[in-house]
N, CA, C and O atoms as a GROMACS GRO file, in nm:
protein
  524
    1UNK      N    1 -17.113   1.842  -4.379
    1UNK     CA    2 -17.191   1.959  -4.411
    1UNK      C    3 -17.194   1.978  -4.562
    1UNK      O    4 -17.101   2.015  -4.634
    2UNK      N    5 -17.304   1.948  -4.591
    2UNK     CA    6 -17.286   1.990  -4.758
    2UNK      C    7 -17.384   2.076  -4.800
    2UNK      O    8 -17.487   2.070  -4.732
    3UNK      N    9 -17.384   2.166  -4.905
    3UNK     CA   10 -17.418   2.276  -4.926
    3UNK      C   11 -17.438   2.261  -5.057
    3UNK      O   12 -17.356   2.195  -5.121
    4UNK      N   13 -17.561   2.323  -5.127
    4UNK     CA   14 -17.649   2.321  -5.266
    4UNK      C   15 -17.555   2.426  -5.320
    4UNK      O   16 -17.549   2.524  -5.246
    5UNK      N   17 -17.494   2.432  -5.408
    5UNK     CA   18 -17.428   2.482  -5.528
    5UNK      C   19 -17.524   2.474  -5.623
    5UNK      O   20 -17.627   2.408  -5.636
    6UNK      N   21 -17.450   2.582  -5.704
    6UNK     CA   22 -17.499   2.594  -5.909
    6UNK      C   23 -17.502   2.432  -5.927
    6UNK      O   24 -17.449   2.348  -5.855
    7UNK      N   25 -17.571   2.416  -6.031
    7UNK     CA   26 -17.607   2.286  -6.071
    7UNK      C   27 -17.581   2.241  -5.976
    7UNK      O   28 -17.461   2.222  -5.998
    8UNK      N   29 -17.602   2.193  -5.843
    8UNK     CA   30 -17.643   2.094  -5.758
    8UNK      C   31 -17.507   2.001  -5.703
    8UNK      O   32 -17.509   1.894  -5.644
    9UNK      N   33 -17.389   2.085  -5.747
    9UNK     CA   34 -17.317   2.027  -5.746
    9UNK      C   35 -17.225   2.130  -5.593
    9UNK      O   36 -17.204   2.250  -5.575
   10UNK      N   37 -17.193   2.001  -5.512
   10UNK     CA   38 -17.125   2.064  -5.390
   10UNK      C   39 -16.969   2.131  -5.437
   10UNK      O   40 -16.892   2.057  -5.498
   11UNK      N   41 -16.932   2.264  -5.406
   11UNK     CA   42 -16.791   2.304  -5.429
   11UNK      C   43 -16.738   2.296  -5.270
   11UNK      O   44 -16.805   2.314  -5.169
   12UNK      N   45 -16.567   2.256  -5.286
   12UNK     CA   46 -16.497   2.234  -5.134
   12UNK      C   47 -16.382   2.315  -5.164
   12UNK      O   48 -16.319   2.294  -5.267
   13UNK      N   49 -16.348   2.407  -5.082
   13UNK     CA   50 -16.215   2.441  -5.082
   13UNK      C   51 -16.163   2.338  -4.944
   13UNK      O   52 -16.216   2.254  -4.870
   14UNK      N   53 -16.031   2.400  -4.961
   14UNK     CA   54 -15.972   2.285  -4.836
   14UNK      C   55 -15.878   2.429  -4.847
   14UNK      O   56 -15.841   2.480  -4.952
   15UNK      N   57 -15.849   2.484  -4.696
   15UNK     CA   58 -15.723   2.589  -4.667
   15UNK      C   59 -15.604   2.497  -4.600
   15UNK      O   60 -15.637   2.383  -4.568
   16UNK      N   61 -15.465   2.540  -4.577
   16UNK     CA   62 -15.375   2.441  -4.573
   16UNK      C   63 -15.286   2.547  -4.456
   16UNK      O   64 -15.174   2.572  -4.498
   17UNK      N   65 -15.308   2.593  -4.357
   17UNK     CA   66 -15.293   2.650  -4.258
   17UNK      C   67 -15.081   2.596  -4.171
   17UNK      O   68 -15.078   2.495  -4.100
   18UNK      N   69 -14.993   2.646  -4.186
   18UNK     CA   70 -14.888   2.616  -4.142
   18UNK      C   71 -14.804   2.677  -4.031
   18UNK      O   72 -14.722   2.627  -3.954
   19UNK      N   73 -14.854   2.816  -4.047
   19UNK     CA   74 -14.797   2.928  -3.970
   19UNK      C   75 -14.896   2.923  -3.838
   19UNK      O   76 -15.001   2.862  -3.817
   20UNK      N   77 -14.811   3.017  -3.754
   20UNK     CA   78 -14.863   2.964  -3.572
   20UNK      C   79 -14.869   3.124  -3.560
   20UNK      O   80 -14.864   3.230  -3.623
   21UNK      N   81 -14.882   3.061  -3.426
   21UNK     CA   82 -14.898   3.204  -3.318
   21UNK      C   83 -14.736   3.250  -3.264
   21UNK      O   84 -14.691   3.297  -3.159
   22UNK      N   85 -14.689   3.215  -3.376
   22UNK     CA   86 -14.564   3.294  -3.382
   22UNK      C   87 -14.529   3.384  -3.502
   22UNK      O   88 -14.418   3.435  -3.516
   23UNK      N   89 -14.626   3.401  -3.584
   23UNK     CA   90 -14.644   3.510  -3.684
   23UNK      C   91 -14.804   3.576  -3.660
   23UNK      O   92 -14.891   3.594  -3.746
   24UNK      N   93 -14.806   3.589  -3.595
   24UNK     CA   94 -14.976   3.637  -3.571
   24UNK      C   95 -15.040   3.733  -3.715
   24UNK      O   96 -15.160   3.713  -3.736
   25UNK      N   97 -14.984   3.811  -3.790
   25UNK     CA   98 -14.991   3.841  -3.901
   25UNK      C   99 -15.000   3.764  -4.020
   25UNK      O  100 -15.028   3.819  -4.127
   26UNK      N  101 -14.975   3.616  -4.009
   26UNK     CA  102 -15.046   3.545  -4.123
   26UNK      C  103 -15.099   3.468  -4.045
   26UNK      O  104 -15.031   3.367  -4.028
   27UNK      N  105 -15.211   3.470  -3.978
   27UNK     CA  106 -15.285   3.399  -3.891
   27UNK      C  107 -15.417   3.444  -3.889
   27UNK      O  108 -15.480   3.402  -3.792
   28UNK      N  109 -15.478   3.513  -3.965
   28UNK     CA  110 -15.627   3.575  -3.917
   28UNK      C  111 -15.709   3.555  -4.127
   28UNK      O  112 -15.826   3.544  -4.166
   29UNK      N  113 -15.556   3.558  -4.215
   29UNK     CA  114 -15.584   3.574  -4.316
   29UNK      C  115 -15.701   3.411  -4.364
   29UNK      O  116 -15.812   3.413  -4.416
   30UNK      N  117 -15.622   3.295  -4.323
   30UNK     CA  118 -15.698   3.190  -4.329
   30UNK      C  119 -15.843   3.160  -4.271
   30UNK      O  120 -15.922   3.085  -4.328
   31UNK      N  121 -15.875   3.234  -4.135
   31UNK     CA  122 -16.018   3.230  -4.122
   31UNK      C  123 -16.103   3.324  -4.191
   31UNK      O  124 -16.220   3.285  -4.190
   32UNK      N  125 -16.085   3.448  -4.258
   32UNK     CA  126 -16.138   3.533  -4.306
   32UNK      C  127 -16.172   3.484  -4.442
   32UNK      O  128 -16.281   3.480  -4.498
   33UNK      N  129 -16.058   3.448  -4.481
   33UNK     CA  130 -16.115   3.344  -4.631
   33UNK      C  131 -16.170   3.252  -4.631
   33UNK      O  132 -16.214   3.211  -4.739
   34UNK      N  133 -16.190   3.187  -4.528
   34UNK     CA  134 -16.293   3.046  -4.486
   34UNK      C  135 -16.407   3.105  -4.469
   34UNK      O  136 -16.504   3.056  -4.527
   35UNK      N  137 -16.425   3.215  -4.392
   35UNK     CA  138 -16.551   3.239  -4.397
   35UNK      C  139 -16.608   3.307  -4.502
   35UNK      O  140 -16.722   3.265  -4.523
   36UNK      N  141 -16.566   3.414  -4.591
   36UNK     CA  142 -16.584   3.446  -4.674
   36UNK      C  143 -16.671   3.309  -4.791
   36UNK      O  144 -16.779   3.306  -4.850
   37UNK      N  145 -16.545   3.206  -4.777
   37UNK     CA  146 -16.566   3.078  -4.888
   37UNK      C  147 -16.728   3.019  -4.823
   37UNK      O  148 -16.810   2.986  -4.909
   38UNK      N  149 -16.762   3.008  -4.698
   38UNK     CA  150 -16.879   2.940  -4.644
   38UNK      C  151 -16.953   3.016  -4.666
   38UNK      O  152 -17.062   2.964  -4.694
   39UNK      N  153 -16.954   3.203  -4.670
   39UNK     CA  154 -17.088   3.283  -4.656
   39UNK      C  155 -17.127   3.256  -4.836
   39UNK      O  156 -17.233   3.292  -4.886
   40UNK      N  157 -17.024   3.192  -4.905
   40UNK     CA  158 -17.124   3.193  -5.055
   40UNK      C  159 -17.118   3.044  -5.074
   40UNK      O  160 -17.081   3.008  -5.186
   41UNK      N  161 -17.160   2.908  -4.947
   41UNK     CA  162 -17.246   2.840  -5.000
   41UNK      C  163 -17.099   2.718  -4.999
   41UNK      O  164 -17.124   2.597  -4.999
   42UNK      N  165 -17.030   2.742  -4.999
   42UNK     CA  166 -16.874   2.645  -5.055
   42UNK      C  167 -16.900   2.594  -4.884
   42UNK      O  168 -16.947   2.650  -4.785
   43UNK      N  169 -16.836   2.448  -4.915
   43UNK     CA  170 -16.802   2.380  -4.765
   43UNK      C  171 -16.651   2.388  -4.790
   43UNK      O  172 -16.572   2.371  -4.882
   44UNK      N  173 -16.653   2.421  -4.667
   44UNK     CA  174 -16.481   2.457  -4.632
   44UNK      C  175 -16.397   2.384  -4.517
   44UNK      O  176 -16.464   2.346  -4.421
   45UNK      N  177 -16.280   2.364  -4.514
   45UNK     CA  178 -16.217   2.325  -4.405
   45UNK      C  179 -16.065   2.358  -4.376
   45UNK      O  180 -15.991   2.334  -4.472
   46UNK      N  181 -16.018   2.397  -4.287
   46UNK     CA  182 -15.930   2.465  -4.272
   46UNK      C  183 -15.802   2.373  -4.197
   46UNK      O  184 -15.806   2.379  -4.074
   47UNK      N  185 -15.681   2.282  -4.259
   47UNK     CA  186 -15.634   2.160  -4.191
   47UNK      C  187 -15.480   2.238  -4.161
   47UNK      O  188 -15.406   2.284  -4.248
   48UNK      N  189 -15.456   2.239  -4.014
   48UNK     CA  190 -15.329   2.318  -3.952
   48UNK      C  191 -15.210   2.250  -3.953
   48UNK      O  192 -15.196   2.190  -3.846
   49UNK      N  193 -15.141   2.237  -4.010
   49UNK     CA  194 -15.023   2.102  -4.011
   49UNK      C  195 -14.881   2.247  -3.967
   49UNK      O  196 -14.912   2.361  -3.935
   50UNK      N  197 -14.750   2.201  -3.978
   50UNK     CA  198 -14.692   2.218  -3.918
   50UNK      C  199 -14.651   2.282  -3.758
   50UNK      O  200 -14.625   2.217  -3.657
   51UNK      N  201 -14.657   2.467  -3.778
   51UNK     CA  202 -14.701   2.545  -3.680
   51UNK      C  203 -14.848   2.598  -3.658
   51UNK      O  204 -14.877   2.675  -3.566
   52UNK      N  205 -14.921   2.561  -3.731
   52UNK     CA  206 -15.052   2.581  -3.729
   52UNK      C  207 -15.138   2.579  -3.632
   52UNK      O  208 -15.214   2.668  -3.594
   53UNK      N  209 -15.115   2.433  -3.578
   53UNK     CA  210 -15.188   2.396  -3.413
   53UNK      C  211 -15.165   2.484  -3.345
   53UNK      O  212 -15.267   2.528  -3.291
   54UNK      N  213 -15.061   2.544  -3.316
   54UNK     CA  214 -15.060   2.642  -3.158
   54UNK      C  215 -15.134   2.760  -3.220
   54UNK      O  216 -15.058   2.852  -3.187
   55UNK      N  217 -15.225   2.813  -3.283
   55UNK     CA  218 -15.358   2.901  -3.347
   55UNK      C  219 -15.474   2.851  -3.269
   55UNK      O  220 -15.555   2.919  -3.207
   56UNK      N  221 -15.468   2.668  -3.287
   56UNK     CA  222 -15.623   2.668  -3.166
   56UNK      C  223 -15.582   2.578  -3.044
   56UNK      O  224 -15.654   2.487  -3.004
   57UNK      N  225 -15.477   2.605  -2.994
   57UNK     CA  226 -15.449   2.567  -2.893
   57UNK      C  227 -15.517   2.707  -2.798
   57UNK      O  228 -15.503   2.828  -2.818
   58UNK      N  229 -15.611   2.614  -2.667
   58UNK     CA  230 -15.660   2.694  -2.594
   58UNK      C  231 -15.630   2.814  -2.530
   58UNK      O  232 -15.525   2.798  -2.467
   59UNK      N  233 -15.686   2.956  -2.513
   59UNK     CA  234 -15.667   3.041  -2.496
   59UNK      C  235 -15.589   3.145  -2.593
   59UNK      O  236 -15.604   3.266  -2.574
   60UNK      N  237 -15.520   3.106  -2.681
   60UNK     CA  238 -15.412   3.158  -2.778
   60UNK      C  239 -15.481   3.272  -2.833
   60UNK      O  240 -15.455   3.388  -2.799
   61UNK      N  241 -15.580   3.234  -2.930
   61UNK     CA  242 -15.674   3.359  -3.011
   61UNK      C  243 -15.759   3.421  -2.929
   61UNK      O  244 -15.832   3.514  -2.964
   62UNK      N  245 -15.755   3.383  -2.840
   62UNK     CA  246 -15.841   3.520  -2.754
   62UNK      C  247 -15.674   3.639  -2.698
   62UNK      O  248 -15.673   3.761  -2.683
   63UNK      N  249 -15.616   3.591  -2.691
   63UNK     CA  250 -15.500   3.657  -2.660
   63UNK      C  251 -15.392   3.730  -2.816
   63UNK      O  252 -15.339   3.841  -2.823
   64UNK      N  253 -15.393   3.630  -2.907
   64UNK     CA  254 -15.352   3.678  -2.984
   64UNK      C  255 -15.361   3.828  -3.103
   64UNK      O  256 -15.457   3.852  -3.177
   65UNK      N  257 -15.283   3.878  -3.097
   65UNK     CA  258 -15.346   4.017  -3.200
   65UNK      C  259 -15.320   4.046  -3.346
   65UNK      O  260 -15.215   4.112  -3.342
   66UNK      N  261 -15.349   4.036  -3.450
   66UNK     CA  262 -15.302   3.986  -3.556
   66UNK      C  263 -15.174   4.136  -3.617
   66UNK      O  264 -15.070   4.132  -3.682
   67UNK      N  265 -15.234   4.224  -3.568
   67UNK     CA  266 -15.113   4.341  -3.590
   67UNK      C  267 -15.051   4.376  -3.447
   67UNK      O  268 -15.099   4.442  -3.354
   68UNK      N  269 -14.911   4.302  -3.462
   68UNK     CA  270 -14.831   4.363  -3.375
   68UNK      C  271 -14.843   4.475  -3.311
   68UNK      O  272 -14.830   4.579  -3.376
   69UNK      N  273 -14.875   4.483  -3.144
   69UNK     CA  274 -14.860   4.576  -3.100
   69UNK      C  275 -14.961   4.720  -3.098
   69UNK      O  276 -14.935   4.839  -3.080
   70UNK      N  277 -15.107   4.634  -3.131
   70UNK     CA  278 -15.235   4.718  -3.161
   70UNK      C  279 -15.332   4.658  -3.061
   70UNK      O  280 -15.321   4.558  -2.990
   71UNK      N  281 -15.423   4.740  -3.075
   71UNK     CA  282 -15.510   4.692  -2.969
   71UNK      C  283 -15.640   4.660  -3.080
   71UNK      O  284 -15.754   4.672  -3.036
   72UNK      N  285 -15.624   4.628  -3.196
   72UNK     CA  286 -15.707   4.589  -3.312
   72UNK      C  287 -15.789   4.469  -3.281
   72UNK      O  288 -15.778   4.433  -3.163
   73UNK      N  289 -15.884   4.380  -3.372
   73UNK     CA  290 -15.905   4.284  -3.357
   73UNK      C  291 -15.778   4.139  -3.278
   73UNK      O  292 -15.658   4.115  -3.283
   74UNK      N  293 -15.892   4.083  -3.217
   74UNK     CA  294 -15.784   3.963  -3.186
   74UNK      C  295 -15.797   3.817  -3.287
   74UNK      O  296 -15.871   3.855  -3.378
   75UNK      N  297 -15.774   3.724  -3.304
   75UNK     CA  298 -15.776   3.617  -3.363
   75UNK      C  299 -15.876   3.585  -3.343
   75UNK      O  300 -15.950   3.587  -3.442
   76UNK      N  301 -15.925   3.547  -3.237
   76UNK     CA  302 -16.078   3.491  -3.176
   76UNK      C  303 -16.167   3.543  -3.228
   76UNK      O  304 -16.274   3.482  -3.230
   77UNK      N  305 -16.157   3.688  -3.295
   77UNK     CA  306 -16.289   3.766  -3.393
   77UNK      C  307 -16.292   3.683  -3.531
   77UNK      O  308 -16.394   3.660  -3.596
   78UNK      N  309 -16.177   3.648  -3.561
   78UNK     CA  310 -16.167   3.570  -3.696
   78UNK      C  311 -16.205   3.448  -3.684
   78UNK      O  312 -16.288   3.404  -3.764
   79UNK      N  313 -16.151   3.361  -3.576
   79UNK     CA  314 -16.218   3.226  -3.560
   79UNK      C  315 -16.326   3.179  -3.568
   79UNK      O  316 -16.356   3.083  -3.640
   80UNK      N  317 -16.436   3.273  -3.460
   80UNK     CA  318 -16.561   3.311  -3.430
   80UNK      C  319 -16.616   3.276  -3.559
   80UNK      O  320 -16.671   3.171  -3.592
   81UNK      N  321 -16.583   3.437  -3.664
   81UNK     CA  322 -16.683   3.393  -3.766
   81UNK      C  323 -16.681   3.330  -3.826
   81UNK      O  324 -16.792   3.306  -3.875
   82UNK      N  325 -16.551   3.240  -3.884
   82UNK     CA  326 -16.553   3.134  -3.935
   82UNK      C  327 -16.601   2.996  -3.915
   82UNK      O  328 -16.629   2.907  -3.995
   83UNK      N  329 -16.601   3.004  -3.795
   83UNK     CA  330 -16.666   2.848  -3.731
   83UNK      C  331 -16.856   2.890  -3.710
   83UNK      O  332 -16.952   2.813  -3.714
   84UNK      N  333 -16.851   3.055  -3.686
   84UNK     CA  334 -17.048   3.060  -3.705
   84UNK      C  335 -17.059   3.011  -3.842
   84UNK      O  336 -17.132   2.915  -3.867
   85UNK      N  337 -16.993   3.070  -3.934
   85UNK     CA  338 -17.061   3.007  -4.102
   85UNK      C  339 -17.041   2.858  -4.105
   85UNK      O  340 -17.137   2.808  -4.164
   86UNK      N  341 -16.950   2.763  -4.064
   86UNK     CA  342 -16.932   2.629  -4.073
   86UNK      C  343 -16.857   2.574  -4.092
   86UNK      O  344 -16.863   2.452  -4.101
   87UNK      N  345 -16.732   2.657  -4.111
   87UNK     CA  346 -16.608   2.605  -4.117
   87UNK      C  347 -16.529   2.507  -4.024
   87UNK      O  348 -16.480   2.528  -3.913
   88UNK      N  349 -16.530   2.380  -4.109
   88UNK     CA  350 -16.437   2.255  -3.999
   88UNK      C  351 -16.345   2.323  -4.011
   88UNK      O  352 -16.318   2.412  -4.091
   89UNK      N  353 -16.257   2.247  -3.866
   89UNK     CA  354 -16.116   2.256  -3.867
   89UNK      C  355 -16.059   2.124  -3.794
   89UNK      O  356 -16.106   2.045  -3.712
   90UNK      N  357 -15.918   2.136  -3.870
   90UNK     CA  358 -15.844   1.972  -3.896
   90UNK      C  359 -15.722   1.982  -3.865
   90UNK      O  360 -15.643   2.059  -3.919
   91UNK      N  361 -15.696   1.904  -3.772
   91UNK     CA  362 -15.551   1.927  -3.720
   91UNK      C  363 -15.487   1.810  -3.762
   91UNK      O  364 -15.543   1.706  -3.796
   92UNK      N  365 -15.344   1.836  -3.755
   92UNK     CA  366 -15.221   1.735  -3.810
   92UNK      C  367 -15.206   1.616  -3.696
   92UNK      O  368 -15.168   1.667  -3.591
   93UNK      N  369 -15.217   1.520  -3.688
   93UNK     CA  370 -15.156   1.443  -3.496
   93UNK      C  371 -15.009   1.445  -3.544
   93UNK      O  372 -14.960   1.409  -3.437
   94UNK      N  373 -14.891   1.462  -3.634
   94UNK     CA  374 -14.793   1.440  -3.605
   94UNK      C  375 -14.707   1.594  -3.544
   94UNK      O  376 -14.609   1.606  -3.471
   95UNK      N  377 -14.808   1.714  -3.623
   95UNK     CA  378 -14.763   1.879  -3.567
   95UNK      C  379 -14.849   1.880  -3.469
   95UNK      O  380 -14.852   1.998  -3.435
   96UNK      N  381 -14.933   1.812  -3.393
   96UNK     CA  382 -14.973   1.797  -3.218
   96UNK      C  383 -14.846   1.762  -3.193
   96UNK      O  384 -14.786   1.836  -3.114
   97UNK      N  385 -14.787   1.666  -3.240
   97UNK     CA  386 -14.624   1.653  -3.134
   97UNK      C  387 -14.536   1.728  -3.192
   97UNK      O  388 -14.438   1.738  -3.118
   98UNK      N  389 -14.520   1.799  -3.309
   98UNK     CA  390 -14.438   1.842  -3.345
   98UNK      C  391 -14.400   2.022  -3.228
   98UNK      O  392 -14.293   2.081  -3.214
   99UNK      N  393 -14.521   2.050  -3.177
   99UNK     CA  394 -14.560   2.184  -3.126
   99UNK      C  395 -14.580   2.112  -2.956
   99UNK      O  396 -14.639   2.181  -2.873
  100UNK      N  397 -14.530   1.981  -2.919
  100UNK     CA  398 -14.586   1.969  -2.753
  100UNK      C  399 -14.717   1.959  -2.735
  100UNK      O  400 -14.746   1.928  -2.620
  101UNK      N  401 -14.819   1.977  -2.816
  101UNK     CA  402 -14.977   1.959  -2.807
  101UNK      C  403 -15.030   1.814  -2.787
  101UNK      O  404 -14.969   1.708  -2.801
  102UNK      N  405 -15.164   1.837  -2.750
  102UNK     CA  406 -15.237   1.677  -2.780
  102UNK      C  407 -15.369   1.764  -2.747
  102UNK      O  408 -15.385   1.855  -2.666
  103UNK      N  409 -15.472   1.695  -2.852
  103UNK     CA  410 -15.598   1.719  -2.895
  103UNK      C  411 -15.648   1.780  -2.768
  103UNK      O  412 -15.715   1.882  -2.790
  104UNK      N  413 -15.637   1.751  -2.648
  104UNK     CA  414 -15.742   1.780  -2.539
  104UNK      C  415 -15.683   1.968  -2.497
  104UNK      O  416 -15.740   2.053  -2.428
  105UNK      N  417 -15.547   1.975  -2.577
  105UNK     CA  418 -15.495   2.154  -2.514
  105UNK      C  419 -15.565   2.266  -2.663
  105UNK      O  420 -15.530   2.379  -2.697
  106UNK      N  421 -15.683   2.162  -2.727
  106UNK     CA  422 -15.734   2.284  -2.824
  106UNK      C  423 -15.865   2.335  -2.810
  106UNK      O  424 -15.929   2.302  -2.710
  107UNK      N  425 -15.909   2.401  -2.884
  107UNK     CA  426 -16.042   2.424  -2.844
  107UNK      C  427 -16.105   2.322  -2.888
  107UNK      O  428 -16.046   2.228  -2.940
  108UNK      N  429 -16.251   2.325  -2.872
  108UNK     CA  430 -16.355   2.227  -2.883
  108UNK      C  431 -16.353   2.214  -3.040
  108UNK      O  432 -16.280   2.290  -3.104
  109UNK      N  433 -16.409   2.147  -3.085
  109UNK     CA  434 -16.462   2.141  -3.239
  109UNK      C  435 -16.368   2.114  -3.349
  109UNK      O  436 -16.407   2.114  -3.466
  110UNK      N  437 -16.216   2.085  -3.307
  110UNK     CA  438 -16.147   2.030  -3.358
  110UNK      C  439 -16.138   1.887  -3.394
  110UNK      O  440 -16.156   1.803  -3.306
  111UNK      N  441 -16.104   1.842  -3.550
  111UNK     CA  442 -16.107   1.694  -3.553
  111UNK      C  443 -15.953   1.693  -3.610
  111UNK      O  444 -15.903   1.763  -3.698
  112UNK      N  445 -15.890   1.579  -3.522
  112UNK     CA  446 -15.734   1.501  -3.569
  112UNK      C  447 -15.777   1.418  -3.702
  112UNK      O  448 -15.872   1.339  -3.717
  113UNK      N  449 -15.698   1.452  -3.775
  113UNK     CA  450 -15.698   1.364  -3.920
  113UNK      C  451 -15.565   1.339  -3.926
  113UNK      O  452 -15.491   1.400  -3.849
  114UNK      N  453 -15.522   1.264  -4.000
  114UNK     CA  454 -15.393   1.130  -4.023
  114UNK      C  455 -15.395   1.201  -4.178
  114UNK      O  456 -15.477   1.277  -4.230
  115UNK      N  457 -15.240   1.130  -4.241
  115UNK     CA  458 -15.255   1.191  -4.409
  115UNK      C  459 -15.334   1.161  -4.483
  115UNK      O  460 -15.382   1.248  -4.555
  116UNK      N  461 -15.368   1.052  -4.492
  116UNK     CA  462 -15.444   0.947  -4.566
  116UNK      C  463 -15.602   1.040  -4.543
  116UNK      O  464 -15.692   1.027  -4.626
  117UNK      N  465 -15.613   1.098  -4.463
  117UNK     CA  466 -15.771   1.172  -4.465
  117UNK      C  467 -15.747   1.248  -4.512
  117UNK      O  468 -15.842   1.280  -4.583
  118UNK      N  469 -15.606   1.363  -4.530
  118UNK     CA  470 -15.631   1.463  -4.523
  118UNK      C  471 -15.616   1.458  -4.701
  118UNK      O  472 -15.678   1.544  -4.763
  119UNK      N  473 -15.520   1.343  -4.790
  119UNK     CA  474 -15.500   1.326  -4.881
  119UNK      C  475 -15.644   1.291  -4.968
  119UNK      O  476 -15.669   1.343  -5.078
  120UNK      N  477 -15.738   1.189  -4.894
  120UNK     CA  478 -15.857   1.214  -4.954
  120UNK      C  479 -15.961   1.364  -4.946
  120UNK      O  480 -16.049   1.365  -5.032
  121UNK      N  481 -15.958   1.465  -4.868
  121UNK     CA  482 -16.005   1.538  -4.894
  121UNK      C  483 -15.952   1.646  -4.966
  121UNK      O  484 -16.026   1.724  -5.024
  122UNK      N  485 -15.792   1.662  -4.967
  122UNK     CA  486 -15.752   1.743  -5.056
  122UNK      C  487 -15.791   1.657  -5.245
  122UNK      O  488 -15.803   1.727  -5.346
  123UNK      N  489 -15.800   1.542  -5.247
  123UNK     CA  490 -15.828   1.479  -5.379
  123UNK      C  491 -15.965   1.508  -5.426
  123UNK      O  492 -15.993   1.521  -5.546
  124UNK      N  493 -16.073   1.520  -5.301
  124UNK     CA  494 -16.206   1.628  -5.344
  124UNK      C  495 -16.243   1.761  -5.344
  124UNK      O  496 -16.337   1.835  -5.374
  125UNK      N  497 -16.136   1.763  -5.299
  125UNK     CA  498 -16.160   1.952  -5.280
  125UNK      C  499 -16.156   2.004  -5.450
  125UNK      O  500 -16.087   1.950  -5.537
  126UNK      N  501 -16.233   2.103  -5.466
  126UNK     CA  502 -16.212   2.178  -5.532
  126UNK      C  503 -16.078   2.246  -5.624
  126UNK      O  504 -16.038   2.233  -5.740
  127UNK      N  505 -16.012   2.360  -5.448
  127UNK     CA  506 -15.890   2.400  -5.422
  127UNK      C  507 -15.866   2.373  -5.325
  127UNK      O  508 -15.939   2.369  -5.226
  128UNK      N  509 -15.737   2.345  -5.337
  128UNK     CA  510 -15.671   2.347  -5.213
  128UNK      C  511 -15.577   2.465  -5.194
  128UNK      O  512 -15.507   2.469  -5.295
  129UNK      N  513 -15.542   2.568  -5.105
  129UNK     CA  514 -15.488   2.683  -5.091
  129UNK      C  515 -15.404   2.690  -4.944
  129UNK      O  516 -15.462   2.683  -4.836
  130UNK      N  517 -15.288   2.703  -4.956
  130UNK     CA  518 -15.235   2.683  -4.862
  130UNK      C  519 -15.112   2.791  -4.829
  130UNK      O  520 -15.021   2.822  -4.905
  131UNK      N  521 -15.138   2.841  -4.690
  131UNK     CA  522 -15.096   2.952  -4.625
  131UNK      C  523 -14.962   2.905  -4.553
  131UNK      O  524 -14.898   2.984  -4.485
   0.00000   0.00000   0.00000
């Protein structure tokens, strides 16, 4: 997905996603800034490495609530808009085993990347910012 920037030149953030659905409070902050970064034009991608995966492991963000113990937004409102503006998302295969996962227990639209991918796209990114 690439996107017309000032002078013609594509900008990438890359987000660096670690925390799970065992802090649900730093879990909503990374899609909100992804989408934010896509609604002005930036291609973005959001890569989950350690505890990260169990965030799009199936069913989780529709269940999850990002403030303890509220009946506030759930995760799935944050996901949503981040993946309508265009935000990839990139999972770790060694935190798939590190968390009991494998690609087929996430949602759809997920791609497994190895280091070596994830090292070339953090080497084009822009920023890299990591939660």
């Amino acid at each position: 997905m690439a996107h017309e920037a000032q002078g013609d030149e594509v900008k990438r953030i890359l987000y660096v996603q670690t925390s799970g659905a065992e802090a649900p409070e730093r879990s909503a902050t990374v899609f909100f800034l992804a989408a934010s970064a896509a609604a002005m034009d930036v291609e973005v991608g959001i890569y989950f490495t350690q505890f990260g995966p169990t965030l799009l492991q199936r069913g989780v963000a529709e269940q999850l609530r990002i403030k303890r113990g509220s009946a506030g937004a759930t995760l799935r409102h944050f996901l949503d808009q981040a993946l309508d503006l265009g935000v990839k998302l990139y999972v770790c295969q060694p935190s798939l085993d590190l968390n009991d996962l494998k690609i087929e227990d996430l949602i759809e639209g997920v791609e497994m990347i190895g280091g070596a991918a994830f090292n070339n796209m953090a080497l084009e990114a822009d920023q890299v910012i990591c939660f």
